[in-house]
N, C-alpha and C positions, 0 to 999 in steps of 0.2 A: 161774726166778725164786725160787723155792722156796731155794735155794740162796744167795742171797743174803745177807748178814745183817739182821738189821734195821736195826742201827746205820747200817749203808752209805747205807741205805734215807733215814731220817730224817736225813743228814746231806747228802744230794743233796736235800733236799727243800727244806732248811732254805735250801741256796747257789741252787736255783731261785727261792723267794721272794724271797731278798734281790738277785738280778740283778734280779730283774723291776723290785722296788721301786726300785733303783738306776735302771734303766731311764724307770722312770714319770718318777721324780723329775727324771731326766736332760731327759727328753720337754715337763715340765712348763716345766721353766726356758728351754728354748730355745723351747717357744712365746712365754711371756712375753716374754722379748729380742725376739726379732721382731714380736714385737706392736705 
């Protein structure tokens, strides 16, 4: 891991937040719809 760089690091970190939040968001709106 050490090996790594950091940039790599922070820039996988940065596209797991924003899937997620995509996701939430995603999650958010089809409850609503079905609601």
């Amino acid at each position: 891991m050490s090996v790594v760089p950091v940039s790599t690091v922070s820039v996988a970190t940065m596209t797991a937040v924003s899937v997620a939040a995509m996701i939430a968001v995603s999650v958010s709106n089809t409850q609503t719809v079905m609601t």
